[in-house]
C-alpha positions as CSV (number, residue, x, y, z in Angstrom):
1,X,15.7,35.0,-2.3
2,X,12.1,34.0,-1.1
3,X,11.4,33.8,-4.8
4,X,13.7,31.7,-5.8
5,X,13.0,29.5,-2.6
6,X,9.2,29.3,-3.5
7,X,9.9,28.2,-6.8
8,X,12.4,25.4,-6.0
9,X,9.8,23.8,-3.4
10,X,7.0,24.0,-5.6
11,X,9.1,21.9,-8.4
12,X,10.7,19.9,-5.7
13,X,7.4,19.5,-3.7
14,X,5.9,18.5,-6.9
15,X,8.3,15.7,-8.2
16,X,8.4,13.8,-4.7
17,X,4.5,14.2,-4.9
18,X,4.4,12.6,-8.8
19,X,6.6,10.4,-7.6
20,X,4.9,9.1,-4.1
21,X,1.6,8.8,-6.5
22,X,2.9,6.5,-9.6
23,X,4.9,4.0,-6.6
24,X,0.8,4.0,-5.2
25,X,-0.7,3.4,-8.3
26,X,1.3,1.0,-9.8
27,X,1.0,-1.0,-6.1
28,X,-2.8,-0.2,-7.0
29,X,-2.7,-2.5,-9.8
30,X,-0.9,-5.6,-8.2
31,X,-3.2,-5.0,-4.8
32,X,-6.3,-5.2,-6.4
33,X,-5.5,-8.7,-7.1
34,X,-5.6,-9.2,-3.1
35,X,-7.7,-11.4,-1.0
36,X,-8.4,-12.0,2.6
37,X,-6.1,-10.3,5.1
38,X,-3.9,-9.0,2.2
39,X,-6.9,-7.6,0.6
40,X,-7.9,-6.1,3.7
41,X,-4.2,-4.7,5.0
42,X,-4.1,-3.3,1.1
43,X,-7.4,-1.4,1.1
44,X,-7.1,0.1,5.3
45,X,-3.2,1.1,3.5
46,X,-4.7,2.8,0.5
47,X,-7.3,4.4,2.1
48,X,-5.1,6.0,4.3
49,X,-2.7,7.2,1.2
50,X,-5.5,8.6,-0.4
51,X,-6.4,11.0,2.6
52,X,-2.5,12.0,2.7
53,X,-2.8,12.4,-1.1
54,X,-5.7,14.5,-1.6
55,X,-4.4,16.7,1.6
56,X,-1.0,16.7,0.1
57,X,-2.1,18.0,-3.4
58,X,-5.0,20.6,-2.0
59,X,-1.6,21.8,0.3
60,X,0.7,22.0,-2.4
61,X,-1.5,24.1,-5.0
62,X,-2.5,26.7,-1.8
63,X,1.3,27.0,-1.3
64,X,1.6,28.5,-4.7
65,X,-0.9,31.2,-3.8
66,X,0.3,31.7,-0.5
67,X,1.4,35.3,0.4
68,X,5.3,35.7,1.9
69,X,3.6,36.4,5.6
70,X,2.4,32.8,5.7
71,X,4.5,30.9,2.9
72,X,7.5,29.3,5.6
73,X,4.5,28.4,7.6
74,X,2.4,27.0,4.8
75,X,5.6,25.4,3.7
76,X,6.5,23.5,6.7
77,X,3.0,21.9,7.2
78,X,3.2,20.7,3.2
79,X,6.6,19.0,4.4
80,X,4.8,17.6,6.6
81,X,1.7,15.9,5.1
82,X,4.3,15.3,1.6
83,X,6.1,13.3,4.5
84,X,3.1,11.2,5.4
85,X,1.9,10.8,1.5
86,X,5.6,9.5,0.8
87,X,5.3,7.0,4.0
88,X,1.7,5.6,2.9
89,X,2.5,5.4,-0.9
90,X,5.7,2.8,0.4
91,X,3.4,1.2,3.2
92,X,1.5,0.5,0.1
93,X,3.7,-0.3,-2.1
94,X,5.0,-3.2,0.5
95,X,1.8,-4.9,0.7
96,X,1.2,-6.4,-3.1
């Protein structure tokens, strides 16, 4: 059973995160046409989807190594920071 969980997270875990990053990057393109305070809200919001994305992906390959002591544990703080990537890639996204 714990198997079979792992292995749907990882490929569920791994589509919202392919996901979250394409809606970034495309915003990427259209924000880095910004000026001013748009320029300004668009590069504080990417910055911050950037630390949630590189945490988010170094969480996410660790999980698949992760022994079954500490995987639900492991697990539940990837949710978490997969969250927060999810929230800044839209807060991004809004901006351009």
């Amino acid at each position: 059973k714990l198997a079979k969980d792992r292995e749907a997270y990882n490929i569920d875990a791994t589509a919202r995160f392919d996901k979250a990053d394409a809606k970034a990057k495309e915003a990427k393109v259209k924000g880095a046409k910004l000026t001013g305070k748009k320029g300004a809200d668009f590069k504080a919001a990417w910055a911050k989807y950037t630390t949630y994305h590189d945490d988010a992906d170094g969480r996410i390959k660790r999980l698949r190594s992760a022994g079954d002591d500490s995987w639900t544990s492991d697990k539940d703080s990837t949710e978490s920071v997969l969250s927060n990537m999810e929230k800044a890639a839209s807060d991004v996204a809004s901006i351009p």
